[in-house]
N, C-alpha and C positions, 0 to 999 in steps of 0.2 A: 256532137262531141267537139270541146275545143282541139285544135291542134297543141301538140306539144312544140316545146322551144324549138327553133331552127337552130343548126348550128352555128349561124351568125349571131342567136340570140346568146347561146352561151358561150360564146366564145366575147363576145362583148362584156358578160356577166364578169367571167375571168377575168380580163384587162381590169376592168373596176376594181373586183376583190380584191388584186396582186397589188395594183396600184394602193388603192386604203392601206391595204399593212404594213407593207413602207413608209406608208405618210404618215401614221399615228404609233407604228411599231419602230420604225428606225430600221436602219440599212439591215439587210438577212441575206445571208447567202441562197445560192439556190436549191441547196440541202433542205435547207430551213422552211422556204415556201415551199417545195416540195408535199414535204412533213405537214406544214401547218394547213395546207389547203386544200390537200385529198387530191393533189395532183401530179403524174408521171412527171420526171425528171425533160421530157422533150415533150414536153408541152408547155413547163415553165420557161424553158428555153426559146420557143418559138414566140410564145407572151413579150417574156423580157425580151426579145429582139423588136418585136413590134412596136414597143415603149420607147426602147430605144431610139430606134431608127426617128421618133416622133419627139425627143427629147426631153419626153417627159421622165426619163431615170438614167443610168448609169451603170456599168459594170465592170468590177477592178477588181483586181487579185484584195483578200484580205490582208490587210494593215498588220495584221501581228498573225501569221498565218502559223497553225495548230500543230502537232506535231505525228499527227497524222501520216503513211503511208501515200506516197501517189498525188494525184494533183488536188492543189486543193479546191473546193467550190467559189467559182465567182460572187462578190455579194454584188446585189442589186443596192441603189444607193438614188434617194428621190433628185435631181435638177432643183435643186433651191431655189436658184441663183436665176436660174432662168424662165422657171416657170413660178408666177406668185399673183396672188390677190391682194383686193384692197378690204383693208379692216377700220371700221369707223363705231366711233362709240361714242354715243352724244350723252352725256349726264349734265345733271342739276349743274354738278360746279367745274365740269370741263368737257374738254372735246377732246378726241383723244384718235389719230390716225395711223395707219400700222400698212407696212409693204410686208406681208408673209409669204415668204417661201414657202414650198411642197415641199410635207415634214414638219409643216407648222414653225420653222424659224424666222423669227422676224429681225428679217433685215434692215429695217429703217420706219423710224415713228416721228410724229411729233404731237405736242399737246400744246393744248392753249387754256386757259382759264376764262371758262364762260357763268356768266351770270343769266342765269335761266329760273331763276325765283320766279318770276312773271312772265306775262303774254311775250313770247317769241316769236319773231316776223319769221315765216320759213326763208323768205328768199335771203335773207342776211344769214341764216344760218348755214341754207347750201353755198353760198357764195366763200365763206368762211372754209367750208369744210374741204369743197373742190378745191382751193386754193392751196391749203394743208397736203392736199394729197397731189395735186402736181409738182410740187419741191419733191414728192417722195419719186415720182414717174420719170420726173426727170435725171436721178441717178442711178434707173435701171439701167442695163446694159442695151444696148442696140438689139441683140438677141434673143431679147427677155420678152415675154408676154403675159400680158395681163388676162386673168382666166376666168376672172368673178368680180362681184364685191358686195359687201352686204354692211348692213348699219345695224346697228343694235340701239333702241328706242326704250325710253323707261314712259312705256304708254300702253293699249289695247291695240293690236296691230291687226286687221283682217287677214283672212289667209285667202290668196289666190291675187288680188289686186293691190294688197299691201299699204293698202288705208290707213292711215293712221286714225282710229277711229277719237280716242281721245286720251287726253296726257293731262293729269292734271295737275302737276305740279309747274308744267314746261306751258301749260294751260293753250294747248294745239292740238286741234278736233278737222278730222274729215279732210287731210293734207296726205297728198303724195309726194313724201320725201324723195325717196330711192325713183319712182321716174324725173324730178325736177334735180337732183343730182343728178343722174345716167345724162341728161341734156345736157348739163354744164360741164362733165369731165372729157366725153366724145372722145371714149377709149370703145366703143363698140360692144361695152357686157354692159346689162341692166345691174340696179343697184339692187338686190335683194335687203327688205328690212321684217325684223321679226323683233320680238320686246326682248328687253337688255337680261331680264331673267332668268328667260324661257333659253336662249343663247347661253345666260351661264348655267344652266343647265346641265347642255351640250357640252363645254368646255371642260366642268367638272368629271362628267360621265366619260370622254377619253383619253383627257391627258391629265386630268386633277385626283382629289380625294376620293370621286367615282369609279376611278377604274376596278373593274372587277365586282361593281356591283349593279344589275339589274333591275332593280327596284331603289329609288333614292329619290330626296326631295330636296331642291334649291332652294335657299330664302336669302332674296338678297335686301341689300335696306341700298336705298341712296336719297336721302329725305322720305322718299314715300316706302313701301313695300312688297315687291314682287317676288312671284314664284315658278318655277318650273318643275313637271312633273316626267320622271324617266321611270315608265313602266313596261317590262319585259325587252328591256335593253332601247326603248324608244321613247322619244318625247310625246308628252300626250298631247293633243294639240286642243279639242273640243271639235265641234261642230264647225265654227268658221275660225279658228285659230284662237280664240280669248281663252284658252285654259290654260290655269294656272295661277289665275291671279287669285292669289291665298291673300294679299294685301288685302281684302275688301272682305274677309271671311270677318262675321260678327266674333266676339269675343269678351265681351263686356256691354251687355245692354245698359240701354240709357248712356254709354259712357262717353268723352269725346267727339266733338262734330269732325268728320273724317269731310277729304276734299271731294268723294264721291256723293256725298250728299248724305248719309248714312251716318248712326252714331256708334262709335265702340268696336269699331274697323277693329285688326290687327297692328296694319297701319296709324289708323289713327292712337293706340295707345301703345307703341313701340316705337315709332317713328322717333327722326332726329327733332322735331317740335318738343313733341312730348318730352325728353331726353333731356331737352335743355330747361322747360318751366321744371322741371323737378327739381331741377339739380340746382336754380337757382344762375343758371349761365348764360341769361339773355345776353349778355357782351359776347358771347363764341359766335353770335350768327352772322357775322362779319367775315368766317372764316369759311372755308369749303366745309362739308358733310365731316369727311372722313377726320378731316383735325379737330374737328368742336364735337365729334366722340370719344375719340381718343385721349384726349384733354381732362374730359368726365372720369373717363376707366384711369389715366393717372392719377387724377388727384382720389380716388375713390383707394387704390393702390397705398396713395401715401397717410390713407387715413383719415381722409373727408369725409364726414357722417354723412350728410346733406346729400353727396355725388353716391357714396355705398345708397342709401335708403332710395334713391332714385334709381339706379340701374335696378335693385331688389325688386321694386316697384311695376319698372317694364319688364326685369324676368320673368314675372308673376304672368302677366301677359301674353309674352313670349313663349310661355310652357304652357301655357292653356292651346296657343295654336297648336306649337308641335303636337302637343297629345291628338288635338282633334285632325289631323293630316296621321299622326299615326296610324289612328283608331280609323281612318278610312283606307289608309293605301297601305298600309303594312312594309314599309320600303323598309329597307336593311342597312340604310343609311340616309340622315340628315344633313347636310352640309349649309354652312353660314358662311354668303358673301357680302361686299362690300362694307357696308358700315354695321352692317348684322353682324359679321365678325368680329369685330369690338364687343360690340353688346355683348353679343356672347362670352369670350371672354371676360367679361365683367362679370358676369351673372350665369353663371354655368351653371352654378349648386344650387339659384333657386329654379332654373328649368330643370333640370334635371330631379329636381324635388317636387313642381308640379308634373310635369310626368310620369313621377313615381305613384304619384296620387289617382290621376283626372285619366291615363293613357289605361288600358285595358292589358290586364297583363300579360294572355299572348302575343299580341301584336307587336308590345312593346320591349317583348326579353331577346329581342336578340338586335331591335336596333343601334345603331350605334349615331353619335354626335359626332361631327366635325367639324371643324374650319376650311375656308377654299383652301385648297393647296396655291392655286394660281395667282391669291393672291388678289391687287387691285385692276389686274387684268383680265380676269376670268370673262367678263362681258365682251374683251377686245376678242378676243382668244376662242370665242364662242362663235361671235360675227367672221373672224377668217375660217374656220371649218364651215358655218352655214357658206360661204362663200363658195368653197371648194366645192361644193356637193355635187354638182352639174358634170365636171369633168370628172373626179370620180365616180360618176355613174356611167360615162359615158366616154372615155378617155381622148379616143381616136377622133370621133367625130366632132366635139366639143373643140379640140385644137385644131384642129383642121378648117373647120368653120371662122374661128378666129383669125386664122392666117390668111387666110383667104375661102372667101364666100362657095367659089364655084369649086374650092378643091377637094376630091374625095379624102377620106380616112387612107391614112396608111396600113396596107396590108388588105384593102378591102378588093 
């Protein structure tokens, strides 16, 4: 018979829980945890000291305090400031690095405009990117600790070693990003890297359009296009981490040579290529992804037949996948990032009119279509929560290891 959890185990579990709902829920008194996590008033208490004492939160009389009787409950409130990760998101047409606070606030970014059309040297890219994120290191506070970092890759990423197995727009196969960055920054956390999708995801599902829904499907477009799958409130990962990539689902036989070697990809007839031979805008490919769609869905706006029959074109496309991701996962919601977001926007009525057709009509009567909420960040935003993960599983010991190697957890 196994043994049941120790009380160490669950008392570790707690710190984690209490920690997550702050960081994703926002400052709560200790009424409120109480409430929300099935736990006695002097346990939250003994929790939140323990966090405390370890700096990973904070507690302060409420800011506009209630008019309530007697005193009121302290909220808990996450160390931004002091505790944060680093958030890296490598795309087609930029590089994009983020200092985020616990609580998911991002204190300090910067971006660079990369030309990744073709073969990318990694060490020029890690060199690039370490460099991005020390201007951000350098105006943390002396106090402040770094607790993760993860990258977000528009490729097939292994799960466990972190392989990049291949990328083929960025056209980088069988590279380890994240340990040859973790060497160049020599802050002491490994770099976690998982695909920029599968991340926005993550992003969507608990601070975007996702929240609240347990079954939901990402499609993000950035030249190529990826997917991530959140089923029974978690990412679905596969076998060795490659699930999700909807980009490579057929959808048009015979149609398009896709960069996977395949014809009639999703990708390959929705993508920003495709996008642009329709519409007649080979001049846009001088511009990043997101403007040479955007550009399409205006003038299509203002009444461009050519730019309309072209997004109509990749709807058509576009609503053959959703249906078939419907008609398999049944999620309760669809959400469109990056350049898929336009698309969509452009071309709502004919997805939504293939769906209506091609989608099964239980599966399909109660999902619903979105836009990211988060916006062209959703991939940054994904990679700082995969970041976080460690110490929110593990609160005490994760900080403590950071500060120093031989020093116990607090409270232990």
């Amino acid at each position: 018979m196994r043994a049941g959890p120790s009380q160490e185990d669950i008392r570790r579990h707690n710190l984690g829980t209490l920690l997550r709902y702050v960081h994703v829920r926002g400052p709560a008194s200790r009424a409120t945890l109480a409430e929300s996590l099935g736990l006695n008033r002097s346990t939250i208490m003994a929790l939140t000291a323990d966090l405390t004492a370890a700096g990973l939160v904070r507690e302060e009389l409420p800011r506009s305090p209630g008019r309530r009787a007697g005193r009121p409950s302290l909220v808990v409130r996450p160390e931004s400031t002091r505790v944060y990760v680093l958030a890296f998101d490598v795309g087609v047409d930029r590089l994009a690095v983020a200092r985020v606070g616990l609580g998911g606030v991002v204190l300090d970014r910067r971006e660079a405009p990369h030309e990744g059309r073709g073969p990318v040297e990694p060490a020029e890219l890690v060199a690039t990117l370490a460099g991005m994120a020390r201007s951000l290191v350098r105006k943390a506070g002396r106090d402040a600790v770094c607790v993760g970092a993860a990258l977000a890759f528009p490729g097939i990423v292994r799960r466990g070693d972190d392989v990049i197995r291949f990328g083929p727009n960025l056209r980088v196969g069988d590279v380890t990003l994240g340990e040859m960055l973790s060497r160049r920054l020599a802050l002491g956390v490994p770099v976690a890297v998982a695909n920029d999708a599968n991340l926005g995801a993550i992003a969507e599902h608990e601070r975007g359009a996702g929240v609240g829904y347990d079954d939901m499907v990402y499609l993000h477009g950035d030249v190529g296009v990826g997917g991530g799958i959140i089923v029974g409130g978690r990412l679905l990962g596969g076998q060795d981490g490659y699930g999700g990539e909807v980009g490579h689902m057929g959808v048009n036989p015979g149609g398009r040579m896709c960069s996977c070697g395949a014809r009639g990809c999703l990708e390959s007839e929705v993508g920003e290529r495709t996008l642009l031979t329709l519409a007649g805008r080979a001049d846009l490919t001088g511009v990043t992804s997101r403007e040479a769609v955007r550009a399409i869905v205006d003038a299509a706006d203002r009444g461009d037949v050519v730019a309309r029959d072209a997004l109509h074109q990749v709807g058509t496309w576009l609503g053959r996948g959703v249906a078939n991701l419907v008609n398999i996962f049944n999620p309760g919601l669809v959400v469109f990032g990056g350049t898929l977001r336009d698309v969509y926007l452009g071309s709502a009525a004919q997805v939504r009119s293939v769906l209506a057709t091609e989608g099964m009509a239980a599966p399909r009567e109660r999902v619903r279509l979105r836009t990211a909420q988060l916006g062209d960040d959703t991939t940054l935003v994904g990679a700082a929560e995969f970041a976080f993960a460690d110490v929110l599983a593990d609160p005490l010991h994760v900080l403590a290891r950071l500060r120093d190697p031989e020093e116990e957890p607090v409270g232990s």
